[in-house]
DRENMIZA-191349 format. One line per field, with one value per residue: residue in one letter; x, y, z of N, C-alpha, C, CB in turn; residue number from 0. Coordinates in Angstrom, 3 decimals. Glycine has a CB too. Example, Ala and Ser with C-alpha at 12.3 -4.5 7.8 and 13.67 -1.06 7.14 Angstrom:
2
residuo (A/S)
n.px (13.190/12.850)
n.py (-5.690/-2.250)
n.pz (7.800/7.080)
ca.px (12.300/13.670)
ca.py (-4.500/-1.060)
ca.pz (7.800/7.140)
c.px (13.200/12.900)
c.py (-3.300/0.030)
c.pz (7.800/7.870)
cb.px (11.308/14.084)
cb.py (-4.473/-0.598)
cb.pz (9.046/5.725)
num (0/1)
// end
This chain:
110
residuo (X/X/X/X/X/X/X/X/X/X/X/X/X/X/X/X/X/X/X/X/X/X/X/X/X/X/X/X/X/X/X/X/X/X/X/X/X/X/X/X/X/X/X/X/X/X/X/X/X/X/X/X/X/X/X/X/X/X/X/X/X/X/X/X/X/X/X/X/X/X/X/X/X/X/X/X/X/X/X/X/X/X/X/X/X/X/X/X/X/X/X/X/X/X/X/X/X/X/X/X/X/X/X/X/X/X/X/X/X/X)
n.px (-31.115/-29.300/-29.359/-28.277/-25.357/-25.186/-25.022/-23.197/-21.070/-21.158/-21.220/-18.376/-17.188/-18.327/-16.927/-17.776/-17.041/-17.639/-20.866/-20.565/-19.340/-21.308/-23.434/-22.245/-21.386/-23.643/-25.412/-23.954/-23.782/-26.959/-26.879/-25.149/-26.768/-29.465/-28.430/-25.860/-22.345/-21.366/-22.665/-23.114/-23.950/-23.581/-20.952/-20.366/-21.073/-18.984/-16.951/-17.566/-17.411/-14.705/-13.630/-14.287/-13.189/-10.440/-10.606/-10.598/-8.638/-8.502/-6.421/-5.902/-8.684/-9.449/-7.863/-8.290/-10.776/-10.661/-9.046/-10.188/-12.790/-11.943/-10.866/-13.250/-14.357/-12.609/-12.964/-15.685/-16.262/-15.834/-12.122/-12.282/-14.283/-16.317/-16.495/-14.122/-12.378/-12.572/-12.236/-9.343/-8.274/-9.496/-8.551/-5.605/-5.282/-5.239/-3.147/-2.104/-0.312/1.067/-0.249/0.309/-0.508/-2.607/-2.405/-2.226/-4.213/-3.958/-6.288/-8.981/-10.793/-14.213)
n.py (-23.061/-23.931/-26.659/-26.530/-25.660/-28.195/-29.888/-29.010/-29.942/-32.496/-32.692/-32.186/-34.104/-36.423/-36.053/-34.273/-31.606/-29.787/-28.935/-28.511/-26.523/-24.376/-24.736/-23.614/-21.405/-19.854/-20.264/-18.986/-16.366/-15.984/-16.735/-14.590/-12.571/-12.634/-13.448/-12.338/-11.931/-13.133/-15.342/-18.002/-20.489/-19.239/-19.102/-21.800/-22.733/-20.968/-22.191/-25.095/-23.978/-22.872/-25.678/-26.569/-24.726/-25.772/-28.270/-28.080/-26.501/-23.765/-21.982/-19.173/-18.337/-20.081/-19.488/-16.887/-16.255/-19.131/-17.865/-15.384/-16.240/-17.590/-15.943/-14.915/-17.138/-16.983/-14.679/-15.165/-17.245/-20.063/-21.029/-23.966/-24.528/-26.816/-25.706/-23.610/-25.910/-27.917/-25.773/-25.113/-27.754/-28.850/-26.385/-26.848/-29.070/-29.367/-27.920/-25.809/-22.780/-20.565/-21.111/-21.509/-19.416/-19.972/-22.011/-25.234/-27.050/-29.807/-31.243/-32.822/-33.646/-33.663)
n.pz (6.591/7.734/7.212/4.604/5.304/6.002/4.642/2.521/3.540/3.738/0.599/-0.079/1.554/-0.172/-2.343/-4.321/-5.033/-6.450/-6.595/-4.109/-3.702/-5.014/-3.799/-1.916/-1.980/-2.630/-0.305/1.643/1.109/1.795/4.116/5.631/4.890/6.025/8.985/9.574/9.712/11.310/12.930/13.798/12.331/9.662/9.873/10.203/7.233/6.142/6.240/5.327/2.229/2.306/2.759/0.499/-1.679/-1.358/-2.029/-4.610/-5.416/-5.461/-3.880/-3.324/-2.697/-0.865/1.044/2.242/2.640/4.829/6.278/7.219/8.118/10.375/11.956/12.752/13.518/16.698/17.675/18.115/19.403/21.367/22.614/21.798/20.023/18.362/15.370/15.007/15.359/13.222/11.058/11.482/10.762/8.603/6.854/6.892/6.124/3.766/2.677/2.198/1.466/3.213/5.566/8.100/9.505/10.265/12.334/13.624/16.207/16.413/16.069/15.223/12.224/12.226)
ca.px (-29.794/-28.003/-29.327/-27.534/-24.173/-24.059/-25.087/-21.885/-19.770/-20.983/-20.881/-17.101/-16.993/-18.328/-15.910/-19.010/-16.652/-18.212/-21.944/-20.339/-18.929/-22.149/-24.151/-21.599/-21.950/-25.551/-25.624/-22.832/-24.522/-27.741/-26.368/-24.786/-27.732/-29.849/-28.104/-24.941/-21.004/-20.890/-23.369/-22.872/-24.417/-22.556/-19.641/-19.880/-21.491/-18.038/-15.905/-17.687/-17.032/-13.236/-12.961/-14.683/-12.261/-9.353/-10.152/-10.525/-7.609/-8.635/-5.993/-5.980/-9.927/-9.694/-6.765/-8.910/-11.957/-10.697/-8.646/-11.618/-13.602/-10.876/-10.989/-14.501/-14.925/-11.803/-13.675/-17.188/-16.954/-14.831/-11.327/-12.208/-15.541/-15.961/-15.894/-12.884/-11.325/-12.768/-12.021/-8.037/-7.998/-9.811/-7.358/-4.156/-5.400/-5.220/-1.402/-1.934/1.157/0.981/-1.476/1.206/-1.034/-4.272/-2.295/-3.090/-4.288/-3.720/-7.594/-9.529/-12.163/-15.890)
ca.py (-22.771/-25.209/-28.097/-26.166/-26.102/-29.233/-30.501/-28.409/-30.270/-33.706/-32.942/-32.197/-35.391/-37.421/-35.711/-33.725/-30.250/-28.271/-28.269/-27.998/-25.012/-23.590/-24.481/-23.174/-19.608/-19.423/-20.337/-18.076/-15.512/-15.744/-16.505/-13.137/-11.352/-13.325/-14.264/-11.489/-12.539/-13.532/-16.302/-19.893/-21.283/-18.365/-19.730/-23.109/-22.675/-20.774/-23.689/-25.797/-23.615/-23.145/-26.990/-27.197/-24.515/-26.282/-29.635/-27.319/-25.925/-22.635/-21.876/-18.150/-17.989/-21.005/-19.147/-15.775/-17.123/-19.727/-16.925/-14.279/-17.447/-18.294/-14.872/-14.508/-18.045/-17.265/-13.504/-15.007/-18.531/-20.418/-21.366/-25.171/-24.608/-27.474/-25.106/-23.162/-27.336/-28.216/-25.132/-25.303/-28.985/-28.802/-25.965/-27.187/-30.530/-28.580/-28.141/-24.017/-22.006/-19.210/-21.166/-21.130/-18.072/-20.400/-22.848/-26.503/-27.201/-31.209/-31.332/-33.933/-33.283/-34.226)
ca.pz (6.102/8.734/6.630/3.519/5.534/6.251/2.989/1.743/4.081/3.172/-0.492/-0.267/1.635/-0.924/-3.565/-4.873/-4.586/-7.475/-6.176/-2.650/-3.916/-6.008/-2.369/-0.406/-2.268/-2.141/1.198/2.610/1.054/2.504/5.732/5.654/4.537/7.309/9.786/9.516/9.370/12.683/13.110/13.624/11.008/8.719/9.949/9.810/6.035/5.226/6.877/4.119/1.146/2.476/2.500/-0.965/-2.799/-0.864/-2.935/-5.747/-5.821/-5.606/-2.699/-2.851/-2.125/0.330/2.099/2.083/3.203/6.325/7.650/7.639/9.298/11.416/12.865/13.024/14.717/17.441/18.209/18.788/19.806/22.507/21.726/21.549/19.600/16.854/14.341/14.931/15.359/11.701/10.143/11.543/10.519/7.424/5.864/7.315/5.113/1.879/2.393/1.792/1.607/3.756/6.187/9.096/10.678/11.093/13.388/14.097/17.294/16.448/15.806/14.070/11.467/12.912)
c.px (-28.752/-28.070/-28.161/-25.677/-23.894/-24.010/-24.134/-21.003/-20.009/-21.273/-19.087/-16.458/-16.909/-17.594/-16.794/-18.620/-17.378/-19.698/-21.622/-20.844/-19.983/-23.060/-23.951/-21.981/-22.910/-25.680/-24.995/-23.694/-25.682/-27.453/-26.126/-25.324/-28.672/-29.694/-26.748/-23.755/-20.898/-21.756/-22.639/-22.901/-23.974/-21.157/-19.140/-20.302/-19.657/-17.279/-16.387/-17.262/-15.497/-12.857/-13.132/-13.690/-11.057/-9.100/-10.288/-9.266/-7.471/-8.107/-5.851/-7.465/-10.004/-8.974/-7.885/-9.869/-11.806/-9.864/-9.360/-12.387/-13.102/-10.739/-12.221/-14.651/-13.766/-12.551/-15.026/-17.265/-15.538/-13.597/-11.602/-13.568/-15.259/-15.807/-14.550/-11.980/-11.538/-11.964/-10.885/-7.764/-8.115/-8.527/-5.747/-4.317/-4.901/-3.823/-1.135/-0.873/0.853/0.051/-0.969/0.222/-2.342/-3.248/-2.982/-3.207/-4.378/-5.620/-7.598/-10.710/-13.485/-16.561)
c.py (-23.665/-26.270/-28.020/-26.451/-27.159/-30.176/-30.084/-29.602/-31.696/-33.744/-32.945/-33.507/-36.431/-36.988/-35.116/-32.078/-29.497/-28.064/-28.382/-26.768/-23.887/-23.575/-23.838/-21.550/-18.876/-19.724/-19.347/-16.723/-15.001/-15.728/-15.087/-12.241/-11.257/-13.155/-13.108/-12.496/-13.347/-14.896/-17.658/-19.896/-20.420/-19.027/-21.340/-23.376/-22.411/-21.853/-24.197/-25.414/-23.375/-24.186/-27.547/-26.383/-25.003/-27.160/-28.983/-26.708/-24.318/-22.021/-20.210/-17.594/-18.394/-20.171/-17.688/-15.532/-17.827/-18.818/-15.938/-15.150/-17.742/-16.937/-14.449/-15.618/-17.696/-16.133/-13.980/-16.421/-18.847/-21.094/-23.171/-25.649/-25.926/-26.792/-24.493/-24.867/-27.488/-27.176/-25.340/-26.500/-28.716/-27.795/-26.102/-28.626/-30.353/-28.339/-26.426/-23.509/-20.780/-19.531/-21.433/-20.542/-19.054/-21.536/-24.260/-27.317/-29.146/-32.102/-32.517/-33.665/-34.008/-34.748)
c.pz (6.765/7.857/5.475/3.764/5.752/5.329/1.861/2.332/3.604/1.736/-0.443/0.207/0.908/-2.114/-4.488/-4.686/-5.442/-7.096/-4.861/-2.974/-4.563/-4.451/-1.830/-0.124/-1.761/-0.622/1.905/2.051/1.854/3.730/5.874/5.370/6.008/8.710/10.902/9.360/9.975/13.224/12.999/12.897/9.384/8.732/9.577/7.631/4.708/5.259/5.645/2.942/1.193/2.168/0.875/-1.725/-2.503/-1.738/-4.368/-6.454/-5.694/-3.927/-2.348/-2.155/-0.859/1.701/2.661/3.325/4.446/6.991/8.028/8.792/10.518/12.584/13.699/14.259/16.792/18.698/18.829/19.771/21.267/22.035/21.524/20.584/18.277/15.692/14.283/14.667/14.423/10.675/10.272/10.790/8.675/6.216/5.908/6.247/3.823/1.613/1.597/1.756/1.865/5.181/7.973/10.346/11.073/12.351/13.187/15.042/17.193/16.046/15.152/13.297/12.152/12.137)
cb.px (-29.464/-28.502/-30.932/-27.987/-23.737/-24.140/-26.445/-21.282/-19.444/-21.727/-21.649/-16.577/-17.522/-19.606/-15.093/-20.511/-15.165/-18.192/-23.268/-18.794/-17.696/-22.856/-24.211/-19.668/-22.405/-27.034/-25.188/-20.669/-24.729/-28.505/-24.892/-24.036/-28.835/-29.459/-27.582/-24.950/-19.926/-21.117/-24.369/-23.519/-26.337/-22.372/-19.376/-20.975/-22.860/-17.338/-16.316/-18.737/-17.807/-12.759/-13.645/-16.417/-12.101/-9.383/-11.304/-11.257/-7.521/-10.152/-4.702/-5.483/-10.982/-8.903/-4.750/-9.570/-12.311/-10.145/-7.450/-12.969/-13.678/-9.041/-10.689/-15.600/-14.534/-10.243/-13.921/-18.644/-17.093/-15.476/-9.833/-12.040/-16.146/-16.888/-16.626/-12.526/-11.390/-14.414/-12.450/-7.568/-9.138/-11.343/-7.484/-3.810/-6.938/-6.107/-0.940/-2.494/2.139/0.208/-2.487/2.313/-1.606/-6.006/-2.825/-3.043/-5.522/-2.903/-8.186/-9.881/-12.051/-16.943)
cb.py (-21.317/-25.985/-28.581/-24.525/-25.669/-29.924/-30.115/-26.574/-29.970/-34.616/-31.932/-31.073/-35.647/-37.899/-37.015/-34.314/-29.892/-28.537/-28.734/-27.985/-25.048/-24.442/-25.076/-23.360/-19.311/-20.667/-21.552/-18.171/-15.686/-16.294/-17.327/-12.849/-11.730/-14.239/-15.774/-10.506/-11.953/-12.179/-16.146/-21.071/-21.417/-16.735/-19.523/-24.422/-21.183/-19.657/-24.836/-26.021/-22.559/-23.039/-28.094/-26.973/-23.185/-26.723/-31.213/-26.413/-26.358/-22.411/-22.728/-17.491/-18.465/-22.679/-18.693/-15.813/-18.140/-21.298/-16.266/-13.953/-18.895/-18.784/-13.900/-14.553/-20.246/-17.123/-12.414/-14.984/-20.014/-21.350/-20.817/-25.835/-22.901/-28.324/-24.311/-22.136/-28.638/-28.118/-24.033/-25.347/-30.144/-28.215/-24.692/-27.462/-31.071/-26.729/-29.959/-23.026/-21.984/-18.043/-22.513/-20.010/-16.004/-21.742/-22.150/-27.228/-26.174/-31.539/-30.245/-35.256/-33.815/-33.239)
cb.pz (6.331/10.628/5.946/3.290/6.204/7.481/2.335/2.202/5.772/3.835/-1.399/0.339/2.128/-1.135/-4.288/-3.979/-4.614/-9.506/-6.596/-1.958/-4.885/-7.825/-1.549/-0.412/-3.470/-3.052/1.764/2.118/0.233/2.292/6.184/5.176/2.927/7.257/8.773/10.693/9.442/13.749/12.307/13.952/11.164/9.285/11.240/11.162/6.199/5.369/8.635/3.922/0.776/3.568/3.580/-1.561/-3.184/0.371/-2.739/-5.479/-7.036/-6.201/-2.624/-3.820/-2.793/-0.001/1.238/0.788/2.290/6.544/7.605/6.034/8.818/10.475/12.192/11.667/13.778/16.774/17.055/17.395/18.057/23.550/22.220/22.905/19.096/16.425/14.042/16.495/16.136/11.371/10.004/12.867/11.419/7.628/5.769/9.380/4.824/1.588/0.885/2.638/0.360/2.543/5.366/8.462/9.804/9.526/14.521/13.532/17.889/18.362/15.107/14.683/9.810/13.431)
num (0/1/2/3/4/5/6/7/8/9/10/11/12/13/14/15/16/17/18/19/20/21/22/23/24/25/26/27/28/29/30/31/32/33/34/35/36/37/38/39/40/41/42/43/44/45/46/47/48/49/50/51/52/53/54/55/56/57/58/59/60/61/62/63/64/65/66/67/68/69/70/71/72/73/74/75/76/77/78/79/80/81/82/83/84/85/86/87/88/89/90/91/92/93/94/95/96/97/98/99/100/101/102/103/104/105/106/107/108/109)
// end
């Protein structure tokens, strides 16, 4: 399932958002059946599908979604974890309205 997330994140890379986004599903899913909410590789899976409905447009999911993540990663992980830095970066990119509350610690995408 790690290979799956990160095969979300470099589809959205290559501008390949709609089977990000069909990966990202199926993946976040299982993760969360798997794995539970709270897992790495849950987390970094959602990070990908956040960044894929971001280029989508789909800013009420994206917004939804990286602040659930954004909570989850701040509760389990350390505050400088690469994920929490991607996920801040990544939805502060998208130019969200309302996205104020995730913060941007000046990060750089990985």
């Amino acid at each position: 399932m790690l290979a799956a997330a990160a095969l979300t994140l470099a589809l959205v890379g290559l501008g390949e958002v709609e089977p990000a986004r069909a990966l990202g599903e199926d993946t976040l899913q299982r993760c969360r059946r798997v794995f539970g909410p709270d897992h790495t590789t849950t987390l970094w899976t959602a990070t990908g599908l956040t960044l894929a409905l971001v280029r989508l447009g789909q800013a009420e999911l994206a917004r939804a979604l990286g602040q659930d993540t954004l909570q989850r990663c701040r509760r389990m992980l350390r505050p400088n974890h690469a994920i929490i830095l991607y996920l801040t970066r990544a939805v502060s990119i998208g130019h969200l309205p309302g996205d104020d509350a995730l913060g941007d610690r000046g990060s750089r995408p990985l």
